[in-house]
C-alpha positions in Angstrom: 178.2 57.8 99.4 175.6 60.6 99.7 172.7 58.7 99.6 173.7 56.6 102.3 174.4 58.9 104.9 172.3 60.3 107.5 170.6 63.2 105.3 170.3 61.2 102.4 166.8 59.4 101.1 167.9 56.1 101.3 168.6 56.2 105.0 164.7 59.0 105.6 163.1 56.1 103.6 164.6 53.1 106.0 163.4 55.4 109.0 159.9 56.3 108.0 159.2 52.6 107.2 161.1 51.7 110.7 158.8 54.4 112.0 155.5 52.9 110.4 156.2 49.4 111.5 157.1 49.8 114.8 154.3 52.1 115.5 151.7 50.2 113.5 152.8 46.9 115.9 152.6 48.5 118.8 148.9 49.7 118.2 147.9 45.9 117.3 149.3 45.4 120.7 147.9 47.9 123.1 144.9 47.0 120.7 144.6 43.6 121.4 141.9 43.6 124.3 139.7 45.8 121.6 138.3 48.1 124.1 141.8 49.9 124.1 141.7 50.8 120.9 140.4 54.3 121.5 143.7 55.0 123.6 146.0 53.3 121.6 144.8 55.2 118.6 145.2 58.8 120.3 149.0 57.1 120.7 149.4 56.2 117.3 148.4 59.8 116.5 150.5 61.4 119.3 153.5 59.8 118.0 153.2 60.4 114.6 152.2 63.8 114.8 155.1 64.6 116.6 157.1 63.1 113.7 155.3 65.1 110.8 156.0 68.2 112.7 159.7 67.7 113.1 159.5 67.5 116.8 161.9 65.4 118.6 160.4 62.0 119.4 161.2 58.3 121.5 158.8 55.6 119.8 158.1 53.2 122.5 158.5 55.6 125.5 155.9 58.6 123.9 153.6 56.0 122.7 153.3 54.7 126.2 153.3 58.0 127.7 150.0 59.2 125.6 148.3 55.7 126.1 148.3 56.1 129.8 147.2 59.9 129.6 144.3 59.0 127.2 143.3 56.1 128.7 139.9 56.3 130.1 138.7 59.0 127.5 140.1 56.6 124.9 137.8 54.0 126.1 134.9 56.5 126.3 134.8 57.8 123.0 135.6 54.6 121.6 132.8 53.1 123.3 130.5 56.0 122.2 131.5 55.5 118.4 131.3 52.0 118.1 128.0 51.9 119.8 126.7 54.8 117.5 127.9 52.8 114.7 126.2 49.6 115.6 122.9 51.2 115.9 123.1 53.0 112.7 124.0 49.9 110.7 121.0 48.3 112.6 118.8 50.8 111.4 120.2 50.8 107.9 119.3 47.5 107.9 116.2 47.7 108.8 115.1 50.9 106.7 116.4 49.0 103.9 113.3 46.4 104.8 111.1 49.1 104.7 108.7 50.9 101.9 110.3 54.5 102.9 113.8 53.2 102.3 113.6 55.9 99.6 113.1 58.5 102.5 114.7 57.5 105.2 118.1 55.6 103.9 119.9 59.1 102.8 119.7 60.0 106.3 120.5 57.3 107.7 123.7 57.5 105.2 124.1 60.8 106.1 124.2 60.2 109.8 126.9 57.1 109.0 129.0 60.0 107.0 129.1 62.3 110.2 130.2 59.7 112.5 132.9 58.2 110.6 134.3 61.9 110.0 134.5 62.7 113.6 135.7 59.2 114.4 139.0 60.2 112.0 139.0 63.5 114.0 138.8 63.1 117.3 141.4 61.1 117.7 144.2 63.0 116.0 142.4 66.5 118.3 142.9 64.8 121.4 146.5 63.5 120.6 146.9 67.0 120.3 144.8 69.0 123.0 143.8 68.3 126.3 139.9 68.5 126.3 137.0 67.4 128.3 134.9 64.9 126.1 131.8 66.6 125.4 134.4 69.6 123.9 135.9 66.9 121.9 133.1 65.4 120.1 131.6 69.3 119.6 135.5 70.3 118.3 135.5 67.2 116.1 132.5 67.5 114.1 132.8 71.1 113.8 136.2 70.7 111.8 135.2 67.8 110.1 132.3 69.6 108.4 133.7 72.7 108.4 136.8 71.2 106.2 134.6 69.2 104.7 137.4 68.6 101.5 140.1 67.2 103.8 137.5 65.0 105.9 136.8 63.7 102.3 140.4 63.5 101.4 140.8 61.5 104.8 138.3 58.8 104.1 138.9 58.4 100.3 141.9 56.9 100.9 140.7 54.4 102.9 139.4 52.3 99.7 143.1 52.2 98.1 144.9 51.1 101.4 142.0 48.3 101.4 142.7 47.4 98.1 146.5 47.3 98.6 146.4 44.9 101.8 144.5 42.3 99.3 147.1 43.1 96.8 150.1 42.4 99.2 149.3 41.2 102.6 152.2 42.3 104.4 151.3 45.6 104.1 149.1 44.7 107.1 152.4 45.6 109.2 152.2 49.3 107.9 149.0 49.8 106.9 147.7 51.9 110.5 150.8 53.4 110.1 150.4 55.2 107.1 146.8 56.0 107.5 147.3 58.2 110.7 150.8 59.5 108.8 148.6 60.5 106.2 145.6 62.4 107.9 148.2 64.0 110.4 149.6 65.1 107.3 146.3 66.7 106.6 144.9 67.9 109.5 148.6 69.7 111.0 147.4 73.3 109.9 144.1 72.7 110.4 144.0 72.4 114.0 146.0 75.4 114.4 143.1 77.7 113.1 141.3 76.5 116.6 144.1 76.3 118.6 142.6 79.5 120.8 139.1 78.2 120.8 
């Protein structure tokens, strides 16, 4: 009867997938009008993070409560990444067309790496500290290069969860879920060498 009680692992494995799911659908929701995503994602982290450190928790109602708190710097820095994404790609593109592709596409892939490894770190930083904007882009990049192995460690996983979602769709339910599980696993003692900063 041990495993079935409240300490054992089969009932911490039915609430960390109750955890991911619920969590994982409420982020496609608040996600739905695409501009929220920013905020909903600080959520998603918020939550989560709270979880990982063993902090006591209410799904629905802290979710909520970081959403609203992060709502117009949600939208901000979302805006500012996907619009710094769109114009790299563009010019990916159109180095690609170009005789210096050999010069000019390294940086240009460079410049792609940087922005997806403070897009993965922003989020969980301002889930986590209140900061103005321009202090969370500056914070973001900073850790990302300057724990350059865990920012790696962060996106290299993105591949396998890909590669699972075409192996088993339904893993679409958990699938945000487990990625911000597993960088706020990452990133928990990280952020607490800045803490003071």
């Amino acid at each position: 009867m041990g495993i079935f009680n409240i300490n054992g692992p089969i009932y911490k494995i039915s609430k960390i997938i109750y955890n991911l799911l619920v969590l994982n659908i409420l982020w496609f929701v608040f996600s739905i009008a695409i501009i929220t995503i920013g905020p909903a994602t600080i959520a998603l982290f918020y939550v989560s993070g709270k979880i990982i450190r063993g902090e006591s928790y209410k799904l629905v109602r802290d979710f909520w409560k970081s959403f609203k708190l992060n709502f117009k710097q949600g939208i901000i820095i979302f805006s500012v990444f996907a619009l710094a994404f769109y114009l790299i790609l563009v010019n990916i593109r159109s180095v690609n067309m170009l005789s210096l592709n050999r010069f000019l596409l390294p940086v240009q892939y460079f410049i792609l790496f940087e922005l997806l490894a403070g897009s993965i770190i922003v989020y969980p930083l301002l889930a986590r500290y209140h900061l103005s904007i321009l202090r969370s882009f500056k914070m973001a990049f900073f850790i990302a290069n300057r724990h350059l192995i865990t920012t790696i460690l962060c996106l290299g996983v993105l591949p396998a969860l890909y590669y699972l979602i075409y192996w088993k769709p339904i893993f679409l339910l958990l699938i945000m879920g487990i990625y911000v599980f597993w960088i706020n696993f990452l990133l928990k003692d990280k952020f607490n060498l800045y803490h003071n900063r």
